[in-house]
N, C-alpha and C positions, 0 to 999 in steps of 0.2 A: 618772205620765204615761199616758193614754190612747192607746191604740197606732189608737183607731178615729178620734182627731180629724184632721182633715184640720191639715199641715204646715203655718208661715206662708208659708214657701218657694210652695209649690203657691196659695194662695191672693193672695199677692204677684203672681206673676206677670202674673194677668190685670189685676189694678187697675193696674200698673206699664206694660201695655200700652194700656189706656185715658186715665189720665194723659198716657200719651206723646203720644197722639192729639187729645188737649185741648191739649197743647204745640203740634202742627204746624199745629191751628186758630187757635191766636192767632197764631203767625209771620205766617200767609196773612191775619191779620186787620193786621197790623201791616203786612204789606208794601205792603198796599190802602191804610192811611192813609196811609203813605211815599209811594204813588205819587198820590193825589189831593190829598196839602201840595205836590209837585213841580208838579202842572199847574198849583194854582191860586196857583202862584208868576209863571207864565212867560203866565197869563192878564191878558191887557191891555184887553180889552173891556169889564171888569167896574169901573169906578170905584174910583179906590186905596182913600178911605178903607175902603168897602165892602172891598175886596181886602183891607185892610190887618189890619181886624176876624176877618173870616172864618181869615187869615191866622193869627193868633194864636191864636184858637179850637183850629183843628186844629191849631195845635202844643201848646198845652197836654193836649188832648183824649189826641196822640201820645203826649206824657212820660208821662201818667197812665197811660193803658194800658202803654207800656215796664215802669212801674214794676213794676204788676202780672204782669204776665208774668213779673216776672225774682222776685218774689215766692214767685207759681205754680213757676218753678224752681227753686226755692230749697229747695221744700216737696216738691217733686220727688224731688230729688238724695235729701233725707234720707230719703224712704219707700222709694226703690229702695236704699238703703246697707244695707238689711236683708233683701234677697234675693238673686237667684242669679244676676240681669243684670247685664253689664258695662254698667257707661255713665258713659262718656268725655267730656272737652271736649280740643277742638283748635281750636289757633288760629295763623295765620300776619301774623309782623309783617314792616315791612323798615325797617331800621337805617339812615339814613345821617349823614355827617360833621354836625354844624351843626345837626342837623334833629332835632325829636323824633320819636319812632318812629310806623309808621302802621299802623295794623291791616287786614292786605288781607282776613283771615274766619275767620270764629270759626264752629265746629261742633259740634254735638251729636250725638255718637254712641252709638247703642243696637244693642247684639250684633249690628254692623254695618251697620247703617243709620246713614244720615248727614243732618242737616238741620241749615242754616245757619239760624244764632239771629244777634240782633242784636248790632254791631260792638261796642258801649258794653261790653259783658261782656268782650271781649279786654280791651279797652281797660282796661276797671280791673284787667284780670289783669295787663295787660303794666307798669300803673303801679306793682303793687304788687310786681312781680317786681324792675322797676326801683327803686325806692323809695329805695334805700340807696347808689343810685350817682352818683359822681364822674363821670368818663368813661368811663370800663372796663366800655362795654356788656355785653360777650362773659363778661365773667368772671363778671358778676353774676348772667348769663342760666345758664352753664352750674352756676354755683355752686346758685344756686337750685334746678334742676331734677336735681344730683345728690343733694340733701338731700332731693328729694320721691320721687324714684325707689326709693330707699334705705328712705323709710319704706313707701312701697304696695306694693313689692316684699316685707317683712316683713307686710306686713297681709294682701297678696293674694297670698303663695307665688310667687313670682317669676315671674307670669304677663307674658310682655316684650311681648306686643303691649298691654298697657294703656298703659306709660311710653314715649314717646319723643321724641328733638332733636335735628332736622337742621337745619343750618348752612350757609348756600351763601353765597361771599362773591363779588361783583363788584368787579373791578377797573377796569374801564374800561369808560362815562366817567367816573362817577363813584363811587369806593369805597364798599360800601354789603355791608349783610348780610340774608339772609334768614332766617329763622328761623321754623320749626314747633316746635309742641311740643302734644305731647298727653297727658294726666295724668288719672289717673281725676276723674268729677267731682267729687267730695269734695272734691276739693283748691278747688273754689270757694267750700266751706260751710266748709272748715278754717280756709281765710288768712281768712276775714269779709266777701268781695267782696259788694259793694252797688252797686247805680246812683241 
């Protein structure tokens, strides 16, 4: 081994910083078409069929780009798994009787930086956390997220701000649970999560 070549480590880091920055530009690109399928929802000037066309355009145009983006993070998650940055996915759902779960936001976080990525990513996280269950939301949530703690805690030396799951339950008025949990992001590349 040559002691003069520059580390993957040192050279990881800056493409793993620019990547990220390519992540926060598609969010802001995403959030743009979210917010211009929204108006030209609630636009009534403009002729339905016309509306209706346009309508379907930017929603396809939206899932296409989603796709990619979640792609892009996919391809992300594995090029940083080879360097010296943490980076985490967090996500907060809430649980109630009757109801399937709702995903209030899903985060990306890089050596603490935080920036909300799209719902759809909880969402299939929380599907697949739940996946196996009866009605025994709670036990499957904690079941799950003891088995992942357990393994990135052996992978990443028991570093405890990466694994965490809180729990907050409302009783009145209606019974219902909160839940965070935050996992390093591997764990999106490991379970298979797709949109």
């Amino acid at each position: 081994m040559h002691s003069d070549l520059p580390t993957f480590s040192i050279i990881n880091q800056g493409e793993v910083w620019k990547r990220y920055q390519t992540i926060i530009e598609m969010i802001q690109h995403i959030e743009k078409q979210n917010f211009i399928l929204e108006s030209m929802k609630s636009e009534y000037s403009i002729p339905d069929q016309t509306r209706h066309i346009v309508l379907n355009s930017l929603s396809e145009d939206l899932k296409e780009n989603k796709k990619m983006f979640f792609e892009f993070l996919r391809n992300f998650i594995t090029f940083s798994m080879r360097g010296t940055q943490n980076l985490d996915i967090e996500f907060s759902l809430t649980l109630k009787e009757g109801i399937p779960f709702v995903v209030d936001s899903t985060v990306l976080v890089l050596e603490g930086r935080r920036e909300s990525i799209p719902a759809e990513i909880g969402q299939r996280f929380g599907e697949e956390i739940l996946k196996s269950t009866g009605k025994n939301f709670l036990s499957d949530i904690i079941a799950f997220y003891k088995g992942e703690e357990i393994k990135y805690d052996k992978m990443f030396g028991a570093n405890f701000e990466r694994c965490s799951l809180q729990l907050l339950q409302e009783l009145y008025p209606l019974q219902c649970y909160y839940v965070k949990i935050r996992l390093p992001a591997q764990s999106l590349v490991d379970h298979d999560i797709t949109i």
